[in-house]
N, C-alpha and C positions, 0 to 999 in steps of 0.2 A: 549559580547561573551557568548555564548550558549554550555551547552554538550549536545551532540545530540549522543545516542547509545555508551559510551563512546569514542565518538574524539569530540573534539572541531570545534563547528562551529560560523561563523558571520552572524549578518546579515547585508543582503545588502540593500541598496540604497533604491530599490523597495519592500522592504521588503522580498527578497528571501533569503535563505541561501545558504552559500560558506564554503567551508571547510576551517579551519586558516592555511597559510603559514606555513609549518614545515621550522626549521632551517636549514641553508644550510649544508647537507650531511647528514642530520637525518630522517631517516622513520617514517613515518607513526608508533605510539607508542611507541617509543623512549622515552618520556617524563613520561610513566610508570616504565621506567626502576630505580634503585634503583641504586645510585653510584657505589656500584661493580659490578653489570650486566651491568653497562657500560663500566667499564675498562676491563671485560672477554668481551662482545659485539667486541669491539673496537681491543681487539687480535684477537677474530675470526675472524674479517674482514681484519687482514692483513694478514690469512692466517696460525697462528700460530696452531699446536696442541693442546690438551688437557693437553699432558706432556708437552709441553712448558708454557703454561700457566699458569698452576700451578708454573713451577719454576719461575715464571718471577714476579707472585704474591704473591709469598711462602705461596700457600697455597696446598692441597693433590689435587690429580686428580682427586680423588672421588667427593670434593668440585667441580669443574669443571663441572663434568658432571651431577651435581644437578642443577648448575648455567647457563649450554646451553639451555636444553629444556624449562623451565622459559623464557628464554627470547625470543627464536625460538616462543614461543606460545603471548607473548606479542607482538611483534613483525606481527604476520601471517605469519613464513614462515616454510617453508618446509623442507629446508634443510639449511646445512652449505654454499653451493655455491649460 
């Protein structure tokens, strides 16, 4: 297995490259994420708030919204939805 551009690549058969199977229901950069950007990640995707999340983590909401954008940019996406 090969890092190509930071993501992980294989190589194939013939010698070409293929991008590694991500785990089932993890994106693309998932694997950068850092245990607690997974457990905020993992709220956000079920839809939780900032202020829920924070209570659900006991951590401030400010912590929160240090911990979206980080991972929104690990990630590649754009938005919450």
């Amino acid at each position: 297995m090969l890092r190509h551009g930071g993501e992980q690549v294989e190589q194939g058969e013939r010698g070409g490259r293929r991008r590694a199977r991500h785990k089932a229901g993890l994106p693309p950069g998932a694997d950068r994420l850092t245990p607690r950007e997974a457990e905020v990640w993992r709220l956000v995707a079920r839809g939780l708030s900032n202020t829920e999340i924070a209570a659900d983590l006991f951590v401030g909401e400010a912590t929160v919204k240090t911990h979206v954008p980080r991972i929104m940019a690990k990630l590649g996406a754009r938005d919450r939805i």
